[in-house]
N, C-alpha and C positions, 0 to 999 in steps of 0.2 A: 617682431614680437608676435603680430598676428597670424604668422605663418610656420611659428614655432606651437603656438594654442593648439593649431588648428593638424599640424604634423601627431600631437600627442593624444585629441579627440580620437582620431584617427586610426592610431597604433593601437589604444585601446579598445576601440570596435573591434577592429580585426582581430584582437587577441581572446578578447568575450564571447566571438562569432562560434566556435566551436561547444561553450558550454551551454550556452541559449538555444543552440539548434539541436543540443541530446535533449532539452527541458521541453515534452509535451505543452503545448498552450492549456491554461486553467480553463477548464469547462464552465459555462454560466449556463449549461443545461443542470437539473435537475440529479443527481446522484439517483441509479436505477433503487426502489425499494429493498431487492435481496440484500441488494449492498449496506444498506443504513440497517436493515434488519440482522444480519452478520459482526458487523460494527456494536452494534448493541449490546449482541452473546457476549465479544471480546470485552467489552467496554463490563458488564455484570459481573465477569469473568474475576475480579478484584487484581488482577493481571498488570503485565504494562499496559495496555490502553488507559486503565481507568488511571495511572499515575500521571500518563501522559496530558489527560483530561483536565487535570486538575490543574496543570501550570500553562497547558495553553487556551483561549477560546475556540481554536478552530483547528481543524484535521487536514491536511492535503493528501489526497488517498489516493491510488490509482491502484488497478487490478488485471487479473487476466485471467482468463478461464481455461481452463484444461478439457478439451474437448474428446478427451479417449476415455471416456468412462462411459459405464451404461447411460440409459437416457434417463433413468429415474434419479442418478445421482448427479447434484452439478459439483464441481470441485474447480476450487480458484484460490488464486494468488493473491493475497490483499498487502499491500507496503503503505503504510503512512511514513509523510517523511517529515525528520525532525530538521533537515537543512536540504541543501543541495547535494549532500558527502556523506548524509547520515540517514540513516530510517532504519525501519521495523518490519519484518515479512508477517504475514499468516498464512499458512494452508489450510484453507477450509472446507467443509462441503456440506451439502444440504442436502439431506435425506428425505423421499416420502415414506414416514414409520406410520403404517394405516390409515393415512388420509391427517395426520401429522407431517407438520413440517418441523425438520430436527435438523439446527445449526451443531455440527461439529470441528474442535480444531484437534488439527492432525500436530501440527509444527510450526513453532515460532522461534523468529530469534535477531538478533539487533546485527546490522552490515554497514559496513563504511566503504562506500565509492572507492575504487583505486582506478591508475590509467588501468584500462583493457579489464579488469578483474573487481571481484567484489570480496573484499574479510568480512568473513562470521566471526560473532560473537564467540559461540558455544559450538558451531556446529564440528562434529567429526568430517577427516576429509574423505570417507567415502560416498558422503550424500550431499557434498556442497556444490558437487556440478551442475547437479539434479535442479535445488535450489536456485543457483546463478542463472540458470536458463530463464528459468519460469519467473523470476525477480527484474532481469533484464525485460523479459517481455514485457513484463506490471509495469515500469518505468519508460517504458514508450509508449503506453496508451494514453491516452487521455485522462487527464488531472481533476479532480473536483475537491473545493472549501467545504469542507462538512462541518456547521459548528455543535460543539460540543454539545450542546441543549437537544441539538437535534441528532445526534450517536443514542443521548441517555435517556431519548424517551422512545418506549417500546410502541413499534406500529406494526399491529396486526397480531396475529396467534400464529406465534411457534414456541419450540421449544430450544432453549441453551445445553446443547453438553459439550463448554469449553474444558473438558480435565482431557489433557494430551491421549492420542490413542496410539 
């Protein structure tokens, strides 16, 4: 009996091993300020963030940044995720507008995990590749618990223009 227990421990490690090892470890570092300052916009934004806000305490976020833009503008990926199969993109970027810092969001929209591939919600397929790239990246960096208290309260001076560009 103890060698059947321990056959089925077993088979389920091995079989768990693959989704554990695509799932970044959760950060117990500090979420960078842009990032909770971005979170924010979305979250004011009356959007899905802030619906999301309301039924969970806490955010699992990860991002990536898009480094082919000028140096004045930064622009990233932000996915909070609502499961392992499920979450939410943003395309965001952060402008200096005269010595203003100005969060805007480009594109957002809800994805479900598939093998090898990611479904959009809404999106058209001629920008979903674009998307799945920069989504897959967000989803191997590194994870952080953002609670909700700390998305909703504003830190620092910038300025929100979450209406789509």
């Amino acid at each position: 009996m103890k060698i059947v227990s321990y056959a089925v421990v077993l088979s389920v490690m091995w079989l768990a091993q693959p989704v554990f090892a695509q799932a970044p470890a959760v950060s117990e570092e500090k979420p960078p300020l842009i990032l909770l300052q971005a979170l924010h916009c979305l979250e004011a934004n009356q959007g899905w963030m802030r619906s999301y806000l309301r039924k969970h305490k806490d955010a699992w976020v990860s991002f990536s940044v898009d480094t082919g833009n000028p140096p004045e503008v930064v622009a990233w990926t932000i996915v909070v995720r609502e499961s392992e199969l499920r979450g939410h993109f943003f395309e965001v970027t952060r402008e200096n507008d005269h010595g203003t810092m100005v969060f805007r969001l480009l594109d957002s929209d809800g994805f479900t995990t598939k093998p090898g591939k990611l479904e959009f919600d809404r999106l058209f397929p001629l920008s979903w590749k674009y998307f799945e790239r920069r989504i897959k990246d967000a989803l191997q960096n590194q994870r952080f618990v953002i609670s909700a208290s700390e998305i909703q309260y504003q830190q620092g001076s910038y300025t929100c223009d979450c209406t789509r560009h």
